[in-house]
VMD Tcl script that builds the backbone (N, CA, C; Angstrom):
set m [mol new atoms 237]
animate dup $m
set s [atomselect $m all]
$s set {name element resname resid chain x y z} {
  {N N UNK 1 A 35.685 -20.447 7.215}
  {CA C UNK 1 A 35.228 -21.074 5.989}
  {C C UNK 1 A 34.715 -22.474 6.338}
  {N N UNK 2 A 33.545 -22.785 5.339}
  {CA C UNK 2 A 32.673 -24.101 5.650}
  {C C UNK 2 A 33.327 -25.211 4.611}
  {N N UNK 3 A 33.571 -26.138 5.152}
  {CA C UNK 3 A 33.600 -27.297 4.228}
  {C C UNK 3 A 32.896 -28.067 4.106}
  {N N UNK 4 A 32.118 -28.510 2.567}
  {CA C UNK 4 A 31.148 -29.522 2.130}
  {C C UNK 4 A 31.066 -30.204 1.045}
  {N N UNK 5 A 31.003 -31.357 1.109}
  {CA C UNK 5 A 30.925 -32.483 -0.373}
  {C C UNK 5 A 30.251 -31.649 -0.993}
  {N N UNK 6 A 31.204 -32.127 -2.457}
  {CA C UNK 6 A 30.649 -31.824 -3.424}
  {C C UNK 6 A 28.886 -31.911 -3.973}
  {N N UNK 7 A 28.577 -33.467 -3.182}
  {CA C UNK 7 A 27.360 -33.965 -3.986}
  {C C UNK 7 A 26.522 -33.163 -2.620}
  {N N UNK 8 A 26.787 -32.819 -1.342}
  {CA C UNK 8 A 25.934 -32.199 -0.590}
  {C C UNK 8 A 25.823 -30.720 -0.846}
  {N N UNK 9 A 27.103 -30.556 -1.085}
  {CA C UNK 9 A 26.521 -28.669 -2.105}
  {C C UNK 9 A 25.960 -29.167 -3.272}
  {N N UNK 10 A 25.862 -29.791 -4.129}
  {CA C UNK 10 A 24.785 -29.943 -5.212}
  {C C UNK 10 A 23.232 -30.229 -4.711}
  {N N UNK 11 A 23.369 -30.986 -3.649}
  {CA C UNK 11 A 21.820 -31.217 -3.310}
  {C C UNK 11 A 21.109 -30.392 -2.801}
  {N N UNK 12 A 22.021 -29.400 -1.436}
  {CA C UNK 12 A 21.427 -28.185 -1.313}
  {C C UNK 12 A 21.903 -27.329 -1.394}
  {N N UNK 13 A 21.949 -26.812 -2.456}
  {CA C UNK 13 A 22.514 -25.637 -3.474}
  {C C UNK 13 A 21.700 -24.475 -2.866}
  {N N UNK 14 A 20.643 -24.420 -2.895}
  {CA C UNK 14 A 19.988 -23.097 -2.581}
  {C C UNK 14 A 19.927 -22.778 -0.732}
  {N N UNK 15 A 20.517 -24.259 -0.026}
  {CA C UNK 15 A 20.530 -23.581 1.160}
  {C C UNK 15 A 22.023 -22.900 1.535}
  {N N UNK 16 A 23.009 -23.327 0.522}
  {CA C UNK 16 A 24.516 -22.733 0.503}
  {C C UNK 16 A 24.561 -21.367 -0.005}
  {N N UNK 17 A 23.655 -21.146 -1.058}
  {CA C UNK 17 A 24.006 -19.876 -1.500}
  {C C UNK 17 A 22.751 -18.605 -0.561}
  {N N UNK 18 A 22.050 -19.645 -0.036}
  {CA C UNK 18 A 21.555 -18.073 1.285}
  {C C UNK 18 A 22.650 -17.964 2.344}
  {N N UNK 19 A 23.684 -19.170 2.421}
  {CA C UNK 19 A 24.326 -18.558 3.672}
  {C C UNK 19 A 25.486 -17.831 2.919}
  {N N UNK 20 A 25.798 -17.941 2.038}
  {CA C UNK 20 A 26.579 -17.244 1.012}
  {C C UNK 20 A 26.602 -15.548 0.513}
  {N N UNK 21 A 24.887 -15.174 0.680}
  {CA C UNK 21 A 24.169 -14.407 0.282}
  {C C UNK 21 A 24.465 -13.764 1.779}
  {N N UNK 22 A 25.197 -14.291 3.078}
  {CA C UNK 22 A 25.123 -13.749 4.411}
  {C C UNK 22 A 26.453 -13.861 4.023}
  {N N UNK 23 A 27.546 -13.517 3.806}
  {CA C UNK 23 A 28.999 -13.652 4.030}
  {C C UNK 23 A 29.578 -15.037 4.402}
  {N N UNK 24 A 29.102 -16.257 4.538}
  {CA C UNK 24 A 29.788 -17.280 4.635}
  {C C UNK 24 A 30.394 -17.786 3.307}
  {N N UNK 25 A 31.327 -18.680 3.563}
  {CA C UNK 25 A 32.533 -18.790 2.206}
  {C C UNK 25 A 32.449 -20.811 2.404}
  {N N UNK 26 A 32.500 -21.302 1.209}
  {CA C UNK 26 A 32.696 -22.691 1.364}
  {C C UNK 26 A 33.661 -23.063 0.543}
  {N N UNK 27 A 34.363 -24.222 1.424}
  {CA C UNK 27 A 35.152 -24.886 0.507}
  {C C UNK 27 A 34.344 -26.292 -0.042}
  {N N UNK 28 A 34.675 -26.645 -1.209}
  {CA C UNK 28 A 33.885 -28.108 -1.905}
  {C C UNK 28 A 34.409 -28.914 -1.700}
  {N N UNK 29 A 34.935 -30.143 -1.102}
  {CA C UNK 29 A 35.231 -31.114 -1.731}
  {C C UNK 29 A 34.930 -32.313 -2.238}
  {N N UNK 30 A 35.824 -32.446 -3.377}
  {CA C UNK 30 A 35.439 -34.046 -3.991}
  {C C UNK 30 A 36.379 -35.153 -3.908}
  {N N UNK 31 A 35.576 -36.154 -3.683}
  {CA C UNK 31 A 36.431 -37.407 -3.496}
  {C C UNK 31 A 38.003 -37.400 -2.433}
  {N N UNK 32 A 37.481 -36.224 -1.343}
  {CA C UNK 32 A 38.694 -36.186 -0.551}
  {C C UNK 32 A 39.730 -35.146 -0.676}
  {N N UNK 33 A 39.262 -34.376 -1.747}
  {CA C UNK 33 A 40.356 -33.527 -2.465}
  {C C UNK 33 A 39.553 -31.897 -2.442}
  {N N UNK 34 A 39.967 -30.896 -2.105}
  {CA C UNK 34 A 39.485 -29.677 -2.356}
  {C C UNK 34 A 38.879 -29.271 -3.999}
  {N N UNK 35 A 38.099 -28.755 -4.766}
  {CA C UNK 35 A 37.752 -28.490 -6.257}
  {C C UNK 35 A 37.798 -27.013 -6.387}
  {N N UNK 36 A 36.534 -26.409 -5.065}
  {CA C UNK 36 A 36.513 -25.091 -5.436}
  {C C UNK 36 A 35.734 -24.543 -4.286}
  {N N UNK 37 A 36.081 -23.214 -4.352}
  {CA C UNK 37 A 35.147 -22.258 -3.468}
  {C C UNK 37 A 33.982 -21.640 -3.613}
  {N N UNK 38 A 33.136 -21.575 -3.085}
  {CA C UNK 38 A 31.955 -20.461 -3.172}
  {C C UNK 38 A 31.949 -19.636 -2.063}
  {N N UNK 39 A 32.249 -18.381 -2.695}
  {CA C UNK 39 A 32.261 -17.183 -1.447}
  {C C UNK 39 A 31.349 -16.053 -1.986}
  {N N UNK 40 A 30.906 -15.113 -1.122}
  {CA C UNK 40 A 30.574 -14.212 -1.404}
  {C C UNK 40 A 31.269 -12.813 -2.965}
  {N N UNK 41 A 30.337 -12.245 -3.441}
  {CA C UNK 41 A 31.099 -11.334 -4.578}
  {C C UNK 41 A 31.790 -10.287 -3.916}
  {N N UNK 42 A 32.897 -9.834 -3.998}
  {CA C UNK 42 A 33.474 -8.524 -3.176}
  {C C UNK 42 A 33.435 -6.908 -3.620}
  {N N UNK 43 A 33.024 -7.351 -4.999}
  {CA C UNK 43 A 32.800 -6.129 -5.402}
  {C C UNK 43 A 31.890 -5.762 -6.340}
  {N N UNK 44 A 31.120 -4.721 -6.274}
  {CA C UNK 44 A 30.119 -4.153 -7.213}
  {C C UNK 44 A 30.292 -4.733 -8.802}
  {N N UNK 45 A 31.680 -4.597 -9.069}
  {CA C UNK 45 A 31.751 -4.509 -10.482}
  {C C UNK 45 A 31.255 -5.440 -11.101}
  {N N UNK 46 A 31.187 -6.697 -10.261}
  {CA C UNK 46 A 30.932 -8.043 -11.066}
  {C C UNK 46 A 29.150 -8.070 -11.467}
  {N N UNK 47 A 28.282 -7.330 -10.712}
  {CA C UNK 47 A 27.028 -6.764 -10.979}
  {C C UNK 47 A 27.134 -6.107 -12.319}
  {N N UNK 48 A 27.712 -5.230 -12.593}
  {CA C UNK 48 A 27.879 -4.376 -13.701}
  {C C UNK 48 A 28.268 -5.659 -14.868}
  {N N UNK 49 A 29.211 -6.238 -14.994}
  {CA C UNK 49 A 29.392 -7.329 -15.812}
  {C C UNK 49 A 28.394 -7.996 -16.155}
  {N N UNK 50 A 27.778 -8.561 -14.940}
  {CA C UNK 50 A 26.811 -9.489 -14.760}
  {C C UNK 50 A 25.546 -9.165 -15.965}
  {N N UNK 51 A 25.026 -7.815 -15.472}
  {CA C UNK 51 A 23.969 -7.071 -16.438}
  {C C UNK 51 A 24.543 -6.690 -17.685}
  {N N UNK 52 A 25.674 -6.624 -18.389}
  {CA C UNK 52 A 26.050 -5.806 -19.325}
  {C C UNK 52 A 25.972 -7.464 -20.330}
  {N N UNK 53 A 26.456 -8.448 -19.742}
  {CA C UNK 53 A 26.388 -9.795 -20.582}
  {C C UNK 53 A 25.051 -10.232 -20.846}
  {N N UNK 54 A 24.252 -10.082 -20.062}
  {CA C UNK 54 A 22.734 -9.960 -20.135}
  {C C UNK 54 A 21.912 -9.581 -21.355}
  {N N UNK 55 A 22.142 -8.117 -21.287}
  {CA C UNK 55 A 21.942 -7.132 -22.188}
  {C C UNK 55 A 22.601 -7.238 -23.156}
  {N N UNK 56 A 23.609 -7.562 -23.388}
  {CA C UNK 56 A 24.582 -9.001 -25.169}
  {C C UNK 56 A 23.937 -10.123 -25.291}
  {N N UNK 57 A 23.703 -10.608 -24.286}
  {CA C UNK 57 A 22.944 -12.089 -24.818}
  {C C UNK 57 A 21.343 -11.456 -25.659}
  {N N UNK 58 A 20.456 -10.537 -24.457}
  {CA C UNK 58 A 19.203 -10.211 -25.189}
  {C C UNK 58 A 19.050 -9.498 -26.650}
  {N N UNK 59 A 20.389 -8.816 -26.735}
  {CA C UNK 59 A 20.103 -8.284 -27.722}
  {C C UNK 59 A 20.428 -8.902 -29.098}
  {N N UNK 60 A 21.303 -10.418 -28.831}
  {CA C UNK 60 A 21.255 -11.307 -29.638}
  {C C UNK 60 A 20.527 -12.008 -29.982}
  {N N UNK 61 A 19.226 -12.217 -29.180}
  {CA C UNK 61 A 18.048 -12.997 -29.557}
  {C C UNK 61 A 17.290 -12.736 -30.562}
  {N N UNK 62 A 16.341 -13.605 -31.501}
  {CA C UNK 62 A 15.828 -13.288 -32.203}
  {C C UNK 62 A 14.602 -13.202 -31.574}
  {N N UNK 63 A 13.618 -12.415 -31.642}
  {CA C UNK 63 A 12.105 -12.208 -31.435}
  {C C UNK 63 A 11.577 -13.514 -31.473}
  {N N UNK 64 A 10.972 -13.625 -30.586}
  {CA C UNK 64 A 10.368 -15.354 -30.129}
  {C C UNK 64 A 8.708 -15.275 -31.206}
  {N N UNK 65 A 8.312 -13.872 -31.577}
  {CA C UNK 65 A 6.550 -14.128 -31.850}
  {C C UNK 65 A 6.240 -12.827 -31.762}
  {N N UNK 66 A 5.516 -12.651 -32.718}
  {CA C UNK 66 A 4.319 -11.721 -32.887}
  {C C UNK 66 A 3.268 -11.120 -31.427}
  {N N UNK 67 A 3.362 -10.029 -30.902}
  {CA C UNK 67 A 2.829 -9.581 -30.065}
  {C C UNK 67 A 1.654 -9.487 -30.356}
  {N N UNK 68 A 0.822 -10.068 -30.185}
  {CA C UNK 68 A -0.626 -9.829 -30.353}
  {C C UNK 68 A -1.795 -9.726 -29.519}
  {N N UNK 69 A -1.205 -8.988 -27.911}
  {CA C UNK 69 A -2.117 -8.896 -26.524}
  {C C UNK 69 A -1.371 -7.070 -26.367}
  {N N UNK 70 A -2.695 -6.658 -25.833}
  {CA C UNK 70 A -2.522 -5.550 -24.945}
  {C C UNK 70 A -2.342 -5.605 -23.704}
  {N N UNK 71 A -1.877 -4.717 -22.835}
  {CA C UNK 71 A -1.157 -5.216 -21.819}
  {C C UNK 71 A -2.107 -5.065 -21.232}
  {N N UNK 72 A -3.502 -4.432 -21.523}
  {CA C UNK 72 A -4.493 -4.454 -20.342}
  {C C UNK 72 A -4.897 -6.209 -20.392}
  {N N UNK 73 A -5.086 -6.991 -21.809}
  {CA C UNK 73 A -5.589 -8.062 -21.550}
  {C C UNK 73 A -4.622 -8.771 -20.935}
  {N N UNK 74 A -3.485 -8.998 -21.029}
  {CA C UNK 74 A -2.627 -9.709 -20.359}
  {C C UNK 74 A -2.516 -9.657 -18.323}
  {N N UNK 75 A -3.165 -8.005 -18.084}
  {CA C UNK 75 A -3.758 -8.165 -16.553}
  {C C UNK 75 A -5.358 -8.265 -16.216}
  {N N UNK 76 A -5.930 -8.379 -17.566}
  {CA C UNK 76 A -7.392 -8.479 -17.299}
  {C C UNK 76 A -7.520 -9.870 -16.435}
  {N N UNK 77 A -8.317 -9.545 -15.484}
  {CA C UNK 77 A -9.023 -10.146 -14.323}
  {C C UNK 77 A -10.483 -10.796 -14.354}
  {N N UNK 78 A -10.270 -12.092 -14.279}
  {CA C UNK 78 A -11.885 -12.427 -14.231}
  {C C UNK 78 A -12.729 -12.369 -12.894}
  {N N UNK 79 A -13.605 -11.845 -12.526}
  {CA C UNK 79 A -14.944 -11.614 -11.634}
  {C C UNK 79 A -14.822 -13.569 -11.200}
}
mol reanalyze $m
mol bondsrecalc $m
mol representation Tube
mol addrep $m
């Protein structure tokens, strides 16, 4: 396991979570003191969660607007 300031996992956040995305595990700390971990997910299920809260949030939304494009114009291509 990696240990890194807090404010240096905030700054590069996206280079922690590719090594994260490889099985490496970090510990945070702040001000000298451990806060929290970021490790890899261990199991499928949290995917399944992940999408099912998704799919509750969307279906709580209200319709943003009136559809008023066909989907050909929306890939129409100009010359």
């Amino acid at each position: 396991m990696k240990t890194v300031r807090a404010v240096d996992a905030n700054r590069y956040f996206s280079n922690v979570l590719k090594q994260v995305s490889q099985g490496e595990e970090f510990l945070v700390i702040s001000r000298g003191k451990p806060v929290a971990t970021i490790a890899p997910v261990r199991s499928s299920d949290h995917a399944h969660v992940a999408a099912r809260m998704l799919f509750e949030r969307l279906a709580r939304q209200e319709p943003t607007g009136v559809r008023n494009w066909t989907r050909d114009e929306l890939y129409e291509r100009s010359p």
